[in-house]
ZAMARGU-4260 file (C-alpha; in steps of 0.2 Angstrom, whole numbers, plus 5000, padded with zeros to 4 digits):
<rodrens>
0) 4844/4995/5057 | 4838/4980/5046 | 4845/4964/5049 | 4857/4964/5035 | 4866/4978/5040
5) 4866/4970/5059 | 4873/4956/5049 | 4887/4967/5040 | 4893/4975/5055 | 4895/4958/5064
10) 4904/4949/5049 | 4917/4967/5050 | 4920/4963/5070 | 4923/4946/5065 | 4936/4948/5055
15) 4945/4961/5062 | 4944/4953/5078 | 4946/4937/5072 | 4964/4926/5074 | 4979/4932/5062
20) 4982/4923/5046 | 4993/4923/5032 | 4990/4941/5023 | 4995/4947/5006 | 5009/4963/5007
25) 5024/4974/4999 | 5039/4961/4998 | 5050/4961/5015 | 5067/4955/5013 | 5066/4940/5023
30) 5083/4932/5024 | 5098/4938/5016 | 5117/4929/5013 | 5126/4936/5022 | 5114/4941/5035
35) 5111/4959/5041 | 5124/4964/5053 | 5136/4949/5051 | 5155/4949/5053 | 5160/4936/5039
40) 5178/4929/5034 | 5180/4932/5018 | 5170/4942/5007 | 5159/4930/4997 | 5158/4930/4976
45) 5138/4934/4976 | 5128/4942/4989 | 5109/4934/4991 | 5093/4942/4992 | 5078/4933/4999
50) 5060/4942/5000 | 5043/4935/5003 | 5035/4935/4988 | 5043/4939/4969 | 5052/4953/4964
55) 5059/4964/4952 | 5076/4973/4951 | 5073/4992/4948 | 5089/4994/4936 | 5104/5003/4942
60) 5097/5005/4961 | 5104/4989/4968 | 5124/4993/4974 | 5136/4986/4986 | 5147/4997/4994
65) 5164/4994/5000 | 5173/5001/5013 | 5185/5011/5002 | 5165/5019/4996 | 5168/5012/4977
70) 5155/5000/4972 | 5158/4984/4971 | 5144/4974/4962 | 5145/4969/4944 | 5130/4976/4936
75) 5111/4973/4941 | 5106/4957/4952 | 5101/4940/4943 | 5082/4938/4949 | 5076/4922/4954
80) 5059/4916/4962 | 5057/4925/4977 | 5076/4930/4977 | 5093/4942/4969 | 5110/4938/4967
85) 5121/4952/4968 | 5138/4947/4958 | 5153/4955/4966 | 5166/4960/4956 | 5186/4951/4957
90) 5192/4966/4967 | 5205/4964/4981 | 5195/4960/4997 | 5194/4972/5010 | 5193/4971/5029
95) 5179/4981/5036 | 5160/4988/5035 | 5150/4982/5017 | 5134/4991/5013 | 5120/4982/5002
100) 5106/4995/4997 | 5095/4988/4986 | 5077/4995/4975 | 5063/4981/4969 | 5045/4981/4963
105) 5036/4969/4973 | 5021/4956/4965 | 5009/4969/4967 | 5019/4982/4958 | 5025/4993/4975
110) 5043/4999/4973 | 5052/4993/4989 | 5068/4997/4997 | 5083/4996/5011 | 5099/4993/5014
115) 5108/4984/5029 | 5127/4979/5030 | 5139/4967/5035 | 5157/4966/5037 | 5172/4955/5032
120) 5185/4953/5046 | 5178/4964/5058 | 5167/4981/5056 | 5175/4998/5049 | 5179/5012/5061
125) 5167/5022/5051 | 5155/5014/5037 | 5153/5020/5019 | 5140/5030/5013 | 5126/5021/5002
130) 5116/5028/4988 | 5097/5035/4995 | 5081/5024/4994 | 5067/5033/4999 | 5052/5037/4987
135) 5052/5058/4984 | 5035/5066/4995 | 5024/5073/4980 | 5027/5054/4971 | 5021/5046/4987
140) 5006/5059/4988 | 4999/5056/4969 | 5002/5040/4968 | 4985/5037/4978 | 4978/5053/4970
145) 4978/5042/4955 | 4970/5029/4962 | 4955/5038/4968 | 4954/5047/4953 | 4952/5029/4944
150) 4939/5022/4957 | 4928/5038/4954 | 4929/5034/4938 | 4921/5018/4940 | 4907/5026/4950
155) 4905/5038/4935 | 4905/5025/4923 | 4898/5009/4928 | 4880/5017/4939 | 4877/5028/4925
160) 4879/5016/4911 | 4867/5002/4920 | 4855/5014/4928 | 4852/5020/4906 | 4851/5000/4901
165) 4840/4994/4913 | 4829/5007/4921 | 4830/5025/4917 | 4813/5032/4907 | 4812/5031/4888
170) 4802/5050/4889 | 4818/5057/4900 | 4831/5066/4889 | 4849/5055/4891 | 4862/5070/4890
175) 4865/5071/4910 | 4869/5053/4913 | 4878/5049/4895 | 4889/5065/4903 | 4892/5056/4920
180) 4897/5037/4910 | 4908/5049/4898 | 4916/5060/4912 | 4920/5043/4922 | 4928/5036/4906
185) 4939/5051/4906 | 4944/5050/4926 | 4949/5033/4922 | 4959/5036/4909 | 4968/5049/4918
190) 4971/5039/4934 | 4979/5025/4922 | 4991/5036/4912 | 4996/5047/4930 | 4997/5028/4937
195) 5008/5023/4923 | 5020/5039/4922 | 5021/5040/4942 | 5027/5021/4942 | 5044/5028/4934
200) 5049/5040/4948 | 5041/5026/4962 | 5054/5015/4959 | 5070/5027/4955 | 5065/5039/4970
205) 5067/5052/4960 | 5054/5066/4959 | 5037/5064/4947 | 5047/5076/4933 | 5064/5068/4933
210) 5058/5054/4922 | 5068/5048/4908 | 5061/5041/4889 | 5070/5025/4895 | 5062/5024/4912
215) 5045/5026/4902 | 5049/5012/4891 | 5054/5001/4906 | 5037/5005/4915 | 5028/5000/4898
220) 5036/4987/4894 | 5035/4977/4912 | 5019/4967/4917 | 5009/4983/4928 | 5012/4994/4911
225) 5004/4980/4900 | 4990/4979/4910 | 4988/4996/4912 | 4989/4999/4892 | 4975/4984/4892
230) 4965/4995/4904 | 4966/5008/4891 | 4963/4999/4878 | 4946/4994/4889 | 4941/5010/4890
235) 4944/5016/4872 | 4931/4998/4869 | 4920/5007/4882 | 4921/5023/4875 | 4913/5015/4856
240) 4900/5008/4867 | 4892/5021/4876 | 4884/5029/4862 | 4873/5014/4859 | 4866/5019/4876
245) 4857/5035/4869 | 4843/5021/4869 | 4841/5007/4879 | 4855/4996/4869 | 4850/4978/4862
250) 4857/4961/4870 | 4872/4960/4858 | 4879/4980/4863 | 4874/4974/4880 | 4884/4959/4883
255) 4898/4968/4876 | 4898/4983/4889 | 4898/4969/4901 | 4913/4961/4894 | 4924/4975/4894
260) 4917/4981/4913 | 4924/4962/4915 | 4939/4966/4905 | 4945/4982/4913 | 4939/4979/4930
265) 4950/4965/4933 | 4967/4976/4928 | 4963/4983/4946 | 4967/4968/4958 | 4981/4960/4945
270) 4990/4976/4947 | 4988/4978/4968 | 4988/4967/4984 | 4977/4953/4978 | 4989/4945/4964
275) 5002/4944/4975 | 4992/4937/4991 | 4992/4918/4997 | 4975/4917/4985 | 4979/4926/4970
280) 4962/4918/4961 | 4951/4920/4974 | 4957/4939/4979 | 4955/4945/4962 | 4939/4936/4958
285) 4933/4945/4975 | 4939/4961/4969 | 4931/4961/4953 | 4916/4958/4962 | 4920/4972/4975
290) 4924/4986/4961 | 4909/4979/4952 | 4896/4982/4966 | 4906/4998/4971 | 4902/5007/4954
295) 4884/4999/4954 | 4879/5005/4970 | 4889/5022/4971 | 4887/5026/4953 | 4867/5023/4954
300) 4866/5034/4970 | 4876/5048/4960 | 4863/5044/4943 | 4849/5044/4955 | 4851/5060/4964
305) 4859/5072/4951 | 4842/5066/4936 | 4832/5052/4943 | 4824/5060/4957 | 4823/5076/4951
310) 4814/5072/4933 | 4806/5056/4935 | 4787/5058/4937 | 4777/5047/4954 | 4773/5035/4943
315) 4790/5031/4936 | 4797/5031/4950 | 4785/5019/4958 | 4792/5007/4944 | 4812/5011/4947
320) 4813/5015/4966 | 4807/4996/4972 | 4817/4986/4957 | 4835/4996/4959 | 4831/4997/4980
325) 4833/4977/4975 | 4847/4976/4964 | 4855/4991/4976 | 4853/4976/4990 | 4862/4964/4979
330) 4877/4973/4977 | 4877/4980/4995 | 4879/4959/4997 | 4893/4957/4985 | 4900/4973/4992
335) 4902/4967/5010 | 4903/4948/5006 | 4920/4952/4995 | 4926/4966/5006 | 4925/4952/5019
340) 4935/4939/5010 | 4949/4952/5005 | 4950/4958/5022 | 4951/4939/5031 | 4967/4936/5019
345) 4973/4954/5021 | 4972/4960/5037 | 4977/4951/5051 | 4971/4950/5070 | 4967/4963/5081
350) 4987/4967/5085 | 4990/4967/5066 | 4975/4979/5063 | 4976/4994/5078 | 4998/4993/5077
355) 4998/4998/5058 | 4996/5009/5047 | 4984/5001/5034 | 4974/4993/5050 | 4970/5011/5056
360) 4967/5015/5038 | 4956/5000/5036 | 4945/5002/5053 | 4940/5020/5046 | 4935/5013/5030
365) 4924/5000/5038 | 4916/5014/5049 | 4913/5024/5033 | 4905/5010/5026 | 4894/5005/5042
370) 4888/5025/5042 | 4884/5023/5024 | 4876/5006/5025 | 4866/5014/5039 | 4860/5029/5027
375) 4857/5017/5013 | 4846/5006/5025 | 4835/5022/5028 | 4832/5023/5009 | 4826/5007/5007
380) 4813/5010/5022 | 4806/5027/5012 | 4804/5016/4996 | 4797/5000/5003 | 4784/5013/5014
385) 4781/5022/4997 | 4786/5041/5005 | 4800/5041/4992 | 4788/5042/4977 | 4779/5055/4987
390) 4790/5063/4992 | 4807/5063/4983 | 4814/5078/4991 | 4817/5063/5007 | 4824/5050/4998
395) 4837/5062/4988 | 4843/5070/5004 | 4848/5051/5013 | 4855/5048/4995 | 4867/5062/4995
400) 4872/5057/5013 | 4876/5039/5006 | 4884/5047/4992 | 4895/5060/5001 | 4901/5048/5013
405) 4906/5034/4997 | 4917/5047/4995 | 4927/5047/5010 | 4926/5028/5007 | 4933/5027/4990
410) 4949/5040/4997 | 4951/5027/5011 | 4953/5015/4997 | 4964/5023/4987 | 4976/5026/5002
415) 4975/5006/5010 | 4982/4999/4992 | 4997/5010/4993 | 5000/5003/5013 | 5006/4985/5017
420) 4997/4974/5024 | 4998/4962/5039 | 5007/4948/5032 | 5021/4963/5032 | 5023/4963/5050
425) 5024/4945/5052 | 5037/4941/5039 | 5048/4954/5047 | 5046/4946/5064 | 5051/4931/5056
430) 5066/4938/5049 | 5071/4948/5065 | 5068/4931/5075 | 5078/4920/5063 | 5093/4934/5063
435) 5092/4935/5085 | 5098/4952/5091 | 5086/4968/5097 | 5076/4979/5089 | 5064/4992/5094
440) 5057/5010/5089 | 5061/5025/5102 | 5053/5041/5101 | 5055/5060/5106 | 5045/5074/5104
445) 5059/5078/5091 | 5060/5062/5082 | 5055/5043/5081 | 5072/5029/5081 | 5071/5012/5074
450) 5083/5004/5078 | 5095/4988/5078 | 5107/4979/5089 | 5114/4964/5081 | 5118/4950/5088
455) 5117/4957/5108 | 5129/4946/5113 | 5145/4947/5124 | 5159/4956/5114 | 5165/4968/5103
460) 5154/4964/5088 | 5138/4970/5089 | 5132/4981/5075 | 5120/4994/5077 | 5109/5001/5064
465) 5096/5013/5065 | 5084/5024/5055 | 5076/5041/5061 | 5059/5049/5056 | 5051/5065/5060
470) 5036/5064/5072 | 5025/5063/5056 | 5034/5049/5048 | 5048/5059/5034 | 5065/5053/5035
475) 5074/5067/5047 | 5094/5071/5044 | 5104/5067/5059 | 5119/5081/5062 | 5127/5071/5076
480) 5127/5053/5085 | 5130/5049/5102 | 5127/5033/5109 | 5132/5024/5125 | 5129/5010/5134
485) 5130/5004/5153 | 5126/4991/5165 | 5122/5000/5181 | 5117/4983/5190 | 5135/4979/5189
490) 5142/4995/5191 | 5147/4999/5174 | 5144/5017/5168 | 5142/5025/5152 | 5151/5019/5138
495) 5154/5027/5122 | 5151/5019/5105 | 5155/5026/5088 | 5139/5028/5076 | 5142/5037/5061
500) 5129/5042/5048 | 5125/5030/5035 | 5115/5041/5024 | 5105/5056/5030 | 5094/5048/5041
505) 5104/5031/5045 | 5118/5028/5057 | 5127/5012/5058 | 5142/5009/5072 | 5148/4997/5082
510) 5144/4991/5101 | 5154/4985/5113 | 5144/4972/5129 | 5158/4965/5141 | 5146/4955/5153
515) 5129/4949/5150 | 5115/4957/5158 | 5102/4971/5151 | 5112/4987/5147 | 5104/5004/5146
520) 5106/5009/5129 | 5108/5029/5127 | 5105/5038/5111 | 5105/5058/5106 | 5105/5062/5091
525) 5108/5083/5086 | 5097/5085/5071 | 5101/5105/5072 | 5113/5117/5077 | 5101/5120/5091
530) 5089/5105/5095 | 5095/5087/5100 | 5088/5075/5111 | 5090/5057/5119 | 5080/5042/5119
535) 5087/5027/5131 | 5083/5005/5128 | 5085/4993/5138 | 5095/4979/5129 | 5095/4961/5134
540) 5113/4955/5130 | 5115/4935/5133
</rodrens>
């Protein structure tokens, strides 16, 4: 292993080892008016909305329920920076259980959603039902289909269209890679328009068919479909240029491939985490760079293997192999270098990165890229020893290895931008240590419980309001609620509480502590006519 992929693989254990800091992420509501759970006086005449970062209202999906069930709010929320007011209609206040169930589209273009509740006098003896908010399965699934589709356009396009301007032989026919540049030109087009159709359903939750002409026109008219429709406008400049490469192009035709590269490149990081991260300028700047080298390095590995290799002559490749092993090295650098700045704003520390999703996600993809770092190293051995113009056969079989496993690396991509990531984590436990009360996630070998108890303190108001998943993460129906509480150190034994369900995977209910002290908190939940089971927490109640 040469020293710069030892250096690679240290500068990757540095970061993900490294302290937490601040982190780019989906928007988290952060504090709310009233706060989540709270037993008010008197229902207020707005309800406020505070995330972490900017947001926009998904019209008609933000509602306030009463506890009558009709909906109280007047119209969409007023958006603010970083924040919603919900106007509530002059209708006769109610004592009892509200329900705020909201729908945005955070900075970098993720639709959001939840609800929580509060309650005016004191809690309902059975809450209101809210309007669903979770994004439909085959939406969630092609969303990041279309994003990989896109990235292996760039491959396609951007190795090809360098490896014809700068080194491929004037004597080799330039239909094979004029194919590759144009097929990637058509992948990206078609991860763009599947981006901008599947953004319509992402943030009504409806499924990727039930999309309205209005819905279209809200996506195209908002920032992400303007950028979009400047990606495709990119690729249509792109498209008029690549037939100047039939030869080696001038400085003029060039310079103006480069451009648009630039051009359409950057529509990537403004429409994802990076322009909505602490360091919007320097995240996209890096991801440019990243994408760039990406398509350089990946895309030349495809050119070289599927025509380089296998036409080029010893002599030719004597001139290629040592010149693109160098520029090859150049973006391996740019590769790692912004890959490493993304991930020390993005990440988080070592708790952030193996207790999360996109921190799974992203110690896989740094494996992939160590493995194929490690095969592209062995390439550069067999060109600077002189075997690969001897024997080409080598150098094409380490070069599909590098190439197969880019891959795997640019479908870990395409799934980490659609995760949140570590700055999430922190703002919620911000929010949760602002608010007070308990929460926690239960599991069974039926179902997964998060849960909260707000405020955990002596009395009859505490609120509880819980979510349950299957084992792999769906929202899972709940038939039936049954939760008790006791104190065994004091000699208190099950209590009852009612819990009722919210929406089909929610429950929200009331609990009742008399003493301080840590109750045992008991929850089955029938999700069948046949299965059920229970899950217990121990509560701190001050």
């Amino acid at each position: 292993m040469t020293w710069w992929l030892s250096a690679a693989v240290a500068g990757v254990a540095a970061v993900l080892l490294g302290p937490a800091g601040p982190a780019g992420a989906h928007a988290v509501l952060s504090d709310s008016n009233p706060p989540p759970g709270s037993v008010v006086p008197a229902l207020p005449a707005e309800i406020r909305l505070a995330f972490n970062e900017p947001v926009r209202a998904v019209p008609g999906r933000t509602v306030v329920v009463g506890p009558d069930g009709k909906r109280i709010n007047a119209g969409d929320p007023a958006a603010s920076p970083g924040a919603l007011s919900i106007r509530l209609r002059s209708a006769e206040p109610r004592t009892g259980t509200y329900v705020v169930s909201y729908r945005v589209i955070s900075a970098d273009s993720h639709p959001v959603s939840g609800s929580f509740s509060f309650s005016v006098g004191a809690p309902s003896a059975g809450p209101v039902a809210a309007v669903p908010t979770g994004t439909d399965p085959a939406v969630r699934a092609a969303v990041p289909a279309a994003r990989f589709a896109g990235y292996l356009g760039l491959v396609l396009l951007i190795g090809p269209a360098v490896m014809l301007a700068v080194w491929y032989p004037r004597r080799l026919p330039r239909r094979v890679p004029l194919r590759l540049a144009r097929a990637g030109l058509v992948a990206v087009a078609a991860g763009t328009l599947a981006a901008l159709w599947l953004q319509a359903p992402a943030a009504s939750g409806a499924g990727p068919f039930d999309v309205s002409p209005a819905e279209v026109r809200d996506v195209v008219a908002s920032p992400f479909g303007l950028i979009l429709l400047g990606r495709l406008l990119a690729v249509a400049v792109a498209a008029a240029l690549l037939g100047g490469l039939r030869r080696r192009p001038g400085w003029r035709r060039g310079t103006a491939l480069a451009l648009t590269a630039a051009a359409g490149l950057a529509t990537w990081p403004l429409t994802g985490h990076p322009v909505a991260s602490p360091h919007a300028a320097l995240l996209v700047a890096a991801d440019v760079l990243h994408l760039a080298a990406m398509g350089l390095w990946i895309g030349g590995l495809v050119c070289l293997w599927a025509v380089v290799l296998r036409r080029a002559d010893p002599r030719e490749l004597r001139l290629i192999l040592p010149s693109w092993s160098r520029w090859a090295m150049v973006a391996v650098y740019w590769l790692v270098a912004a890959g490493l700045v993304q991930a020390l704003v993005q990440a988080g520390g070592w708790a952030a990165v193996t207790g999360s999703a996109y921190g799974r996600v992203l110690l896989a993809k740094a494996a992939l890229v160590v493995a194929m770092l490690a095969a592209a190293a062995a390439s550069r051995r067999l060109v600077r020893r002189g075997t690969a113009t001897a024997a080409p056969a080598r150098l094409r079989r380490t070069v599909r290895a590098e190439a197969a496993v880019a891959l795997a690396v640019l479908a870990a991509t395409a799934v980490l931008v659609q995760l949140s990531p570590g700055r999430t984590g922190d703002v919620e436990a911000a929010a949760a240590a602002r608010a007070g009360g308990y929460t926690a996630t239960l599991t069974s070998a039926l179902y997964a419980v998060q849960l909260e108890v707000y405020p955990a303190t002596v009395g009859e108001y505490n609120s509880f309001h819980a979510y349950v998943f299957t084992p792999e993460g769906r929202p899972l129906p709940v038939a039936e609620w049954t939760v008790t509480a006791a104190l065994p150190e004091r000699g208190i034994e099950p209590m009852p509480n009612p819990v009722f369900t919210l929406t089909g995977n929610q429950g929200l209910g009331n609990l009742t502590f008399p003493l301080r002290g840590e109750w045992r908190l008991a929850i089955t939940l029938r999700v069948s006519d046949f299965d059920q089971a229970t899950v217990t927490a121990l509560v701190p109640v001050g």
